[in-house]
C-alpha positions as CSV (number, residue, x, y, z in Angstrom):
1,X,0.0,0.0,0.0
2,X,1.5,3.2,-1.2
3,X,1.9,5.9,1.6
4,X,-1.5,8.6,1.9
5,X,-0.1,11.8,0.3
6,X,-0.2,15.1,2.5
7,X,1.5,14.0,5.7
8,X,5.0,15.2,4.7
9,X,6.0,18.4,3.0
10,X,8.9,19.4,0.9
11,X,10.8,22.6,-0.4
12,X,10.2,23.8,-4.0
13,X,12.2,25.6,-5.6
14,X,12.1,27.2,-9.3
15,X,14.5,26.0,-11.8
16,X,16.5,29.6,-11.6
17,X,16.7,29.3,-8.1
18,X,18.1,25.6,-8.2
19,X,20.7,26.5,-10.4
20,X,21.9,29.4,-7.9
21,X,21.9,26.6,-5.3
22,X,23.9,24.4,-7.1
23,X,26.5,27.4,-7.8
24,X,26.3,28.5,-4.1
25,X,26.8,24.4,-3.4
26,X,30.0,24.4,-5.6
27,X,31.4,27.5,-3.9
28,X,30.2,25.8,-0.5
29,X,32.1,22.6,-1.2
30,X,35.1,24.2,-2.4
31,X,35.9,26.6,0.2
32,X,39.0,25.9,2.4
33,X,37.2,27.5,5.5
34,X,34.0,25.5,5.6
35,X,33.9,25.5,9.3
36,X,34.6,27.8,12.1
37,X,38.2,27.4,13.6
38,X,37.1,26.8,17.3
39,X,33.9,25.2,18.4
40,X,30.8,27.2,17.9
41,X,28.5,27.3,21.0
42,X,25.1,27.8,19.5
43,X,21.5,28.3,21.2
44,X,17.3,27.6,20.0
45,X,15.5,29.9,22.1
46,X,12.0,29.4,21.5
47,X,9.2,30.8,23.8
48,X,6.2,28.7,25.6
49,X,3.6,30.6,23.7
50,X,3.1,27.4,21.2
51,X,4.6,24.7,20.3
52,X,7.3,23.2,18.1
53,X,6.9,22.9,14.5
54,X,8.5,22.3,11.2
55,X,10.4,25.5,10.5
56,X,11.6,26.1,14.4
57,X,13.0,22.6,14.0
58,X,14.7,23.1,11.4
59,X,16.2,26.4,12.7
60,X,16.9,24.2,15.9
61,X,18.6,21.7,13.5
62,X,20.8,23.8,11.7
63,X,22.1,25.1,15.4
64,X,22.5,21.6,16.8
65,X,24.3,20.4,13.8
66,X,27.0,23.6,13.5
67,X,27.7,22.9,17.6
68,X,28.3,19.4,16.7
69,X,30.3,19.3,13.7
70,X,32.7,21.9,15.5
71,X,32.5,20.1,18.9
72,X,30.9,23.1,20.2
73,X,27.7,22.7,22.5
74,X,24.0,23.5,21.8
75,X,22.1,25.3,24.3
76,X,18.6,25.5,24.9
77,X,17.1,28.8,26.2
78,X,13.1,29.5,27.4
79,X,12.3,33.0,26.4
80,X,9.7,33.2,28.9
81,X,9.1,36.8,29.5
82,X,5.4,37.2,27.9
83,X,3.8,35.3,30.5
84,X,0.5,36.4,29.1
85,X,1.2,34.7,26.0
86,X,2.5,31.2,27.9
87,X,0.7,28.1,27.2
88,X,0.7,25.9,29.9
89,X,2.6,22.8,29.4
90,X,4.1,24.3,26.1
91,X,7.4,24.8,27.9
92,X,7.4,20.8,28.7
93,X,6.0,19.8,25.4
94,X,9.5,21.8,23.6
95,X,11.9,19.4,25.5
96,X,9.5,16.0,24.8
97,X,9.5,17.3,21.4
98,X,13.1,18.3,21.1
99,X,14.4,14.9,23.2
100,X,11.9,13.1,20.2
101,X,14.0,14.4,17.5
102,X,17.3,13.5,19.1
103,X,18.1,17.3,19.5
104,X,19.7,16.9,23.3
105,X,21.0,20.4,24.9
106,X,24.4,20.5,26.3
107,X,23.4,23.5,28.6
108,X,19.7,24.5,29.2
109,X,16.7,23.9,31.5
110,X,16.8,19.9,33.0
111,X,20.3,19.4,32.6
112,X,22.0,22.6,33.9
113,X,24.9,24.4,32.7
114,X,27.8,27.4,34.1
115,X,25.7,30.0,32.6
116,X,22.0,29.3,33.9
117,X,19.4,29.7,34.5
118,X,18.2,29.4,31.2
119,X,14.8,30.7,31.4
120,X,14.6,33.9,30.5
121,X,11.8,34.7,33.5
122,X,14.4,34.0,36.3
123,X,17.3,36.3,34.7
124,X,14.6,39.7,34.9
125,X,17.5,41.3,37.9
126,X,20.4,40.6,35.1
127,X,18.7,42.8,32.6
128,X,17.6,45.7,34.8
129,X,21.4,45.6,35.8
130,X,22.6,45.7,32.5
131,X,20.1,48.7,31.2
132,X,21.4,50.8,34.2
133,X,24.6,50.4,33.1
134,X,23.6,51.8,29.9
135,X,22.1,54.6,31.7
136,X,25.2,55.3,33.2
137,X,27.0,55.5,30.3
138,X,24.7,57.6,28.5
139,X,23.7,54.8,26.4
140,X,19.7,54.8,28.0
141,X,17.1,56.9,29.2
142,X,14.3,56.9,31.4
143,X,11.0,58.0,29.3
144,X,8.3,59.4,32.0
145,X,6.0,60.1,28.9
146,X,2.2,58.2,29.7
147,X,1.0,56.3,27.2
148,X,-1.6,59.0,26.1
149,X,1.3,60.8,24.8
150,X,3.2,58.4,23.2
151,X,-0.4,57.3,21.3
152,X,-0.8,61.1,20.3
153,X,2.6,61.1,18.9
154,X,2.2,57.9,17.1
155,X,-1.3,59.3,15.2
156,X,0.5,62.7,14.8
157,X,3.2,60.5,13.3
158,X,1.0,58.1,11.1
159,X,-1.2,60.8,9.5
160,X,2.0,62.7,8.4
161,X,3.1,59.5,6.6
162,X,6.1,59.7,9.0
163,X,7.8,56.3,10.6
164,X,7.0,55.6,14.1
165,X,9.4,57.4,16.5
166,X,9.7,59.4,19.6
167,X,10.6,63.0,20.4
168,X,13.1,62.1,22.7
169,X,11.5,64.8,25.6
170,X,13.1,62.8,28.7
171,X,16.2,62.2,26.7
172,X,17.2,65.4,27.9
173,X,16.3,65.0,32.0
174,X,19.5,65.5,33.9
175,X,20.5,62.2,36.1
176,X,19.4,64.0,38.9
177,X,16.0,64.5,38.1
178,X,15.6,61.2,36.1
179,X,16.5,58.9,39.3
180,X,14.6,61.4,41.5
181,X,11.4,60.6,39.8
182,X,12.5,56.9,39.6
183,X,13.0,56.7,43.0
184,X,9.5,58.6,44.0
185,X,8.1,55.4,41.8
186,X,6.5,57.5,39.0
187,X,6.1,55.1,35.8
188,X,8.5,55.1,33.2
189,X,10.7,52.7,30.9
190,X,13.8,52.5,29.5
191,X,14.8,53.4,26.3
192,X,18.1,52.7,24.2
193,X,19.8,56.2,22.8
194,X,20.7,55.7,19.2
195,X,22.1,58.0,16.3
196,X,21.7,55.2,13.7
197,X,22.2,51.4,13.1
198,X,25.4,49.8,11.8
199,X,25.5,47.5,9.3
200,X,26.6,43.8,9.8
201,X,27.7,41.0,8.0
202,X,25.2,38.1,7.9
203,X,26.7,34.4,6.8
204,X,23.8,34.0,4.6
205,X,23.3,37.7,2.9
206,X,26.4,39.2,3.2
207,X,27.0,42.5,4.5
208,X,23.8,44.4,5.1
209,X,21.7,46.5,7.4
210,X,18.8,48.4,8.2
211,X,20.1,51.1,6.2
212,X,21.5,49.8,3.5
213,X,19.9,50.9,-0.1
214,X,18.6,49.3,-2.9
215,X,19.0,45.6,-1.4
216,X,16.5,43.5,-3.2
217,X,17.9,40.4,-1.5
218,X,16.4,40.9,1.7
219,X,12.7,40.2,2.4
220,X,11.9,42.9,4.9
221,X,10.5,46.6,4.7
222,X,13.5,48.9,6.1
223,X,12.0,50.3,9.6
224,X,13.4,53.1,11.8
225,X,14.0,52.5,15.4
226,X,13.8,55.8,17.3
227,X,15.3,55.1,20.4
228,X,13.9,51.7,21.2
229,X,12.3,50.2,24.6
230,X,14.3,48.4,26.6
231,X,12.6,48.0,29.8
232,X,9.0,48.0,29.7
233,X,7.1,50.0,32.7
234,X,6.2,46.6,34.3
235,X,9.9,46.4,34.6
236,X,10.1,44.0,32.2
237,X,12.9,43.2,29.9
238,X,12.2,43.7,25.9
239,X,13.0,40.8,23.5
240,X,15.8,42.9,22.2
241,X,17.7,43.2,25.5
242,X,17.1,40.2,27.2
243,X,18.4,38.3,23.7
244,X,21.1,40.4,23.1
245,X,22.3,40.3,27.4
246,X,21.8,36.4,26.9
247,X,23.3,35.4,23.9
248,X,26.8,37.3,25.1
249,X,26.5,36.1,29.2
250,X,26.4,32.6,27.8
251,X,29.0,33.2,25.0
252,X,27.1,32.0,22.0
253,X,29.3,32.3,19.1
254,X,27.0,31.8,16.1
255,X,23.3,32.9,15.9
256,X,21.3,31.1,13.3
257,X,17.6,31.8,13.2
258,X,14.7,32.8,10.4
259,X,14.6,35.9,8.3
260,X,11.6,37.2,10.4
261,X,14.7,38.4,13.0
262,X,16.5,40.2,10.3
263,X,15.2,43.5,10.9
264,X,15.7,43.6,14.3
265,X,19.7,42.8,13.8
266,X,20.4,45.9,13.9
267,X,19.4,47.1,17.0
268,X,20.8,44.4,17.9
269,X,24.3,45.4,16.7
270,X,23.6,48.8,18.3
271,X,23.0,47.0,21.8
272,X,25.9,45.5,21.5
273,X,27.9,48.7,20.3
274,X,26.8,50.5,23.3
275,X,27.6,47.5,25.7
276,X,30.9,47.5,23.6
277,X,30.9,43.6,23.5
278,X,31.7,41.5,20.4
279,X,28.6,40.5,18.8
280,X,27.8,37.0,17.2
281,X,28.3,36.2,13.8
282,X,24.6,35.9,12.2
283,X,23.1,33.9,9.7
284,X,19.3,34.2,8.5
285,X,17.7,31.1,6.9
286,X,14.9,31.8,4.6
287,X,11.1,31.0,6.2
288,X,9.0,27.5,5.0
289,X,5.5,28.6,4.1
290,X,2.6,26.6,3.4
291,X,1.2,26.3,0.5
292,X,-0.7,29.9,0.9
293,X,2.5,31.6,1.2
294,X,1.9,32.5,4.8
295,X,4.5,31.6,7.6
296,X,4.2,28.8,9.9
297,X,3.0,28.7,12.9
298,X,3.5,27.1,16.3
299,X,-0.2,27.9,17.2
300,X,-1.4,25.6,13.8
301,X,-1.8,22.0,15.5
302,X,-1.8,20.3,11.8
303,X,2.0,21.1,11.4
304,X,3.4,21.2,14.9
305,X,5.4,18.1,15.8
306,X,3.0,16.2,17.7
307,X,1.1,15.9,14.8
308,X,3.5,14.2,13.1
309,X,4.8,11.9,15.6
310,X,1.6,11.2,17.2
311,X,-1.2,11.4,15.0
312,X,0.7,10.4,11.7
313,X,3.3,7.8,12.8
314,X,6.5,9.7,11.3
315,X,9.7,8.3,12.8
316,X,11.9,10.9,14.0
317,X,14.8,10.3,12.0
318,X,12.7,10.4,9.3
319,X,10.9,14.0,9.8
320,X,14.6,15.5,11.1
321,X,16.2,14.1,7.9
322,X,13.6,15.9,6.3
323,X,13.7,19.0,8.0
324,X,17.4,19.3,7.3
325,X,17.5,19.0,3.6
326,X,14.0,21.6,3.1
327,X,16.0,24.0,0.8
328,X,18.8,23.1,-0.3
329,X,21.1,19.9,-1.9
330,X,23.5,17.9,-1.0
331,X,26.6,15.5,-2.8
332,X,25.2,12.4,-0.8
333,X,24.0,9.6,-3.5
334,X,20.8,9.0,-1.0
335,X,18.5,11.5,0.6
336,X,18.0,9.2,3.4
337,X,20.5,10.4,6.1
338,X,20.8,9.9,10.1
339,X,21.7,12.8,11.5
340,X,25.0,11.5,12.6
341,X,25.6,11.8,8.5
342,X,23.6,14.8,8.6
343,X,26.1,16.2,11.2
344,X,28.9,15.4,8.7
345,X,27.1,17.3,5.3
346,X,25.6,20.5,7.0
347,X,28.8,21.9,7.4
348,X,29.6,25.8,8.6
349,X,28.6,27.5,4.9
350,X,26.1,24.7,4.3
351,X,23.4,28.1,4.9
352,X,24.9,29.6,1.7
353,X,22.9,27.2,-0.1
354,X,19.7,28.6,1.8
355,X,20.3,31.3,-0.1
356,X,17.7,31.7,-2.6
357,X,16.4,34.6,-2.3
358,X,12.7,32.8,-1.8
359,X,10.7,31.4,0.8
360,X,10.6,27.4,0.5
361,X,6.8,26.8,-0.2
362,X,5.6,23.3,1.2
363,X,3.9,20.6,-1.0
364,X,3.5,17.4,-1.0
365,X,5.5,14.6,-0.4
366,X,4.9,10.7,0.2
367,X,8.2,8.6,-0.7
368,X,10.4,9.4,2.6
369,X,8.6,7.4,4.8
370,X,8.5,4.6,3.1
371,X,12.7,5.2,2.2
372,X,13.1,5.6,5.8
373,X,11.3,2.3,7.2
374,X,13.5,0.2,4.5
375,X,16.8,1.4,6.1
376,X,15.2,0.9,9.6
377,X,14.6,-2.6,8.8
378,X,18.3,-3.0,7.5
379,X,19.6,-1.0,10.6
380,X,16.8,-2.8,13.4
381,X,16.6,0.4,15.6
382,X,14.7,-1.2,18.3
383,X,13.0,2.5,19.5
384,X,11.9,3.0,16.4
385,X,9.9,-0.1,15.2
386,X,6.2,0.6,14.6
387,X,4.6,0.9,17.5
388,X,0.9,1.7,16.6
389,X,-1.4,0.5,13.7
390,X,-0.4,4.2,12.0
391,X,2.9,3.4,11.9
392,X,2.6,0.0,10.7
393,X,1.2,1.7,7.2
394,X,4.9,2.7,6.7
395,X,6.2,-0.4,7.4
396,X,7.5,-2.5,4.0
């Protein structure tokens, strides 16, 4: 019985696009400096507001398999701080899902590590620390300004066709008088004091920014960040500083995640300018789409992982294999790798390949399974033998 279509998807990609792949493969293969020259300590940070799917683990792949290929370590980090967003028992459901696909942390929740905790929710004293040390060095400022205001200024703003910013009109309080009215408890937050944004050099793109003109590569509208939040008035750490704090107190080396972060890069490069730290190389790996062109998402129970693993009978081997190899080509005679091979193949520049310049839109695929249960036979992996009547369709 031949395998029901629809319960695997695949990249395509347009014949001009393959041929750019297969150029940026060459380039990929033949380069002397395919890997970094110490071992690259990478992170996945996703956030208990859904749950794992397709594209987060593949952006979690790409991460484990750079760490391990280097003999760096992988690290897992909960980016916890929109508790109104949490779903509960999403945070558990990540590692069962992550242990599932063979993707085990070096450092991270359960198992520890020198540079914990690693949820982002028990850290909040770190980043408060860190943004008065940017007020101190003129880096920051308190904004008093209600939220009436700011709203006015935004419409004021919007109806003039102007980007969103602010006025800076607490940028100027002296010290004095900003931690005076701190200290008296009146409401503010923290913003981040910026001239511009500097460019940066992502593995994937090259050298870009937020500013930089005429650059049809990138999938993103430029923005302006006027002097960005970094402490909300709940006290609060921002995305922007809690990642940016995080990924250098834990000393990641190499930051590989989905184009949707691109625009924030760099602010993020600003954060680290004003910290003066060394920031991470990044690299930004084209989104997978469905088949509407829209981004997936954890909250869409059809393509999370448990879907797959539960309610279709996919092996995990056989969905990470998959998830590896969405976008790009390999030299390997067989598409059916473990991902001890896999670990081998997706070397340091392997994400030039990812490079197409287009979204990998999902369709349909139904021979991997099948491909994947005739090796398991051959190789008798005891934890993965079919172990429900769903399964069993897969089985030759």
């Amino acid at each position: 019985m031949r395998p029901q279509p629809g319960l695997f998807a695949r990249s395509w990609t347009c014949i001009q696009c393959r041929a750019c792949s297969s150029s940026a493969g060459a380039q990929v293969r033949n380069s002397k400096n395919k890997l970094p020259d110490a071992p690259a300590r990478t992170r996945f940070a996703p956030s208990p507001t859904g749950y794992l799917h397709l594209g987060s683990l593949r952006t979690a792949l790409f991460n484990y398999l750079l760490a391990k290929r280097t003999g760096g370590q992988f690290l897992l980090r909960i980016e916890d701080t929109d508790q109104k967003r949490t779903i509960p028992g999403a945070e558990q459901r990540l590692y069962d899902d992550l242990q599932w696909a063979g993707l085990n942390w070096d450092e991270g929740p359960v198992v520890g590590g020198p540079y914990g905790p690693y949820r982002q929710s028990e850290r909040t004293d770190l980043y408060r620390s860190h943004a008065n040390d940017l007020i101190s060095n003129g880096h920051a400022y308190r904004c008093f300004c209600s939220a009436e205001r700011l709203d006015t200024m935004a419409q004021h703003r919007s109806q003039a066709g102007l980007t969103p910013g602010y006025d800076r009109k607490c940028g100027d309080l002296s010290a004095e008088e900003s931690e005076d009215r701190a200290a008296n408890g009146e409401t503010h937050i923290i913003r981040l004091k910026v001239e511009g944004y500097p460019m940066f050099n992502d593995l994937v793109y090259g050298k870009t920014g937020q500013n930089k003109p005429n650059n049809k590569k990138l999938d993103f509208i430029d923005r302006v960040y006027d002097d960005p939040i970094l402490i909300k008035s709940d006290g609060h750490p921002t995305y922007h500083l809690a990642n940016v704090v995080d990924d250098h107190c834990m000393k990641i080396t190499h930051v590989i995640r989905g184009t949707e972060w691109m625009p924030s890069t760099p602010m993020h490069m600003a954060l680290y300018n004003a910290f003066k730290w060394t920031p991470p190389q990044f690299g930004h790996v084209p989104l997978l789409v469905d088949q509407k062109g829209q981004k997936l998402s954890k909250r869409n129970a059809d393509i999370d992982l448990s879907s797959f693993k539960d309610k279709q009978g996919v092996f995990a081997s056989t969905l990470v294999n998959f998830a590896a190899l969405l976008g790009w080509s390999h030299s390997q005679k067989s598409d059916v790798l473990s991902l001890q091979e896999l670990e081998q193949i997706v070397c340091f520049l392997v994400i030039k390949i990812l490079q197409s310049g287009t979204n990998n839109h999902i369709v349909q695929l139904e021979d991997h399974p099948r491909q994947h249960c005739c090796r398991l036979r051959e190789t008798l992996v005891p934890s993965e033998s079919p172990c429900s009547a769903v399964c069993r369709k897969w089985w030759p």
